[in-house]
N, C-alpha and C positions, 0 to 999 in steps of 0.2 A: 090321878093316874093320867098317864098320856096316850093318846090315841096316836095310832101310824101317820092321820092329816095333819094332828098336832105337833109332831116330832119332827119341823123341818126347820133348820135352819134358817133366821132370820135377822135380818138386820134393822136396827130403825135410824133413820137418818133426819136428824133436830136441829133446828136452827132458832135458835133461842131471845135472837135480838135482829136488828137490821144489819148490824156489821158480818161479814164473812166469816171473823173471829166466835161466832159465837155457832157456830155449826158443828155438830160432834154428832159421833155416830157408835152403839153398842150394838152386840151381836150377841145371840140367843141361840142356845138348842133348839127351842121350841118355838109357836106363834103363843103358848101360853105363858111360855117364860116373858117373852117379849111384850104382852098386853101387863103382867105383871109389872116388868122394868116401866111400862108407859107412867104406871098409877104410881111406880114409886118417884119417877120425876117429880110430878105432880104434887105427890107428899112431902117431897123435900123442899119444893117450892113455896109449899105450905109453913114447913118449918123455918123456911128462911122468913117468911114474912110476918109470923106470930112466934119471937123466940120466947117468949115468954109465957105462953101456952103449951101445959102440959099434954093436954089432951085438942086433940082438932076429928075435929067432923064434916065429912061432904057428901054428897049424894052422887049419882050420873052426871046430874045435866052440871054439876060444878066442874067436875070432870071436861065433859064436851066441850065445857067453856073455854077451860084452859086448851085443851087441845086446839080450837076452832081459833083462837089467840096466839098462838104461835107461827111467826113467820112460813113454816116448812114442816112439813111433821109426814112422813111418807116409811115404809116399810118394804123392805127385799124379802121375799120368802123363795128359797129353793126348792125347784120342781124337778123331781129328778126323775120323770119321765121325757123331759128335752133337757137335761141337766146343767139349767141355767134357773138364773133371780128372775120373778117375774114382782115386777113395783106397784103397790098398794098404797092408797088415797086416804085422806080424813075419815072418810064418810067408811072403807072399809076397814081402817081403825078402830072407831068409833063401836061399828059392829061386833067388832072381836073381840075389845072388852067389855062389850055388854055382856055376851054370851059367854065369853070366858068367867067373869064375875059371877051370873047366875049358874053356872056347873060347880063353881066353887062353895057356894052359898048353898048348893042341893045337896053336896057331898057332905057337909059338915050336919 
């Protein structure tokens, strides 16, 4: 379930290599849709580079890794009390799918 903080509009903005070219940017209802969209990057990156692995496994800090390794990795979330994008860091990235991950792992 989503919380009214959780329910805002967000953007994450990736830069996946050195070149320009490799900068793409998805947009979320939520900040937990959007820690989701993080880990499933992350996943498919995964599947890119064990295609022949049915099953893959990581933990956080493999996670962090990959985030902390990537050129650019930053987040817009709308505040609609000045009804503008306010721009989020690694570090508060990092944060959000921590906590979004343990809400999810308490709920099940």
């Amino acid at each position: 379930m989503t919380d009214n903080k959780d329910a805002r509009h967000t953007i994450v903005l990736a830069q996946f290599g050195n070149s320009a070219a490799s900068k793409q940017f998805s947009d979320f209802d939520s900040v937990g849709d959007a820690m989701d969209g993080i880990c499933q990057m992350y996943e498919f990156r995964l599947k890119q580079e064990n295609p022949n692995q049915r099953k893959i496994k990581y933990d956080i800090t493999d996670l962090y890794s990959y985030i902390d390794q990537l050129p650019d990795l930053s987040c817009l979330v709308f505040n609609p009390n000045i009804a503008a994008y306010l721009p989020y860091n690694k570090k508060w990235i990092k944060d959000s799918v921590f906590d979004h991950l343990k809400r999810s792992v308490s709920t099940q």
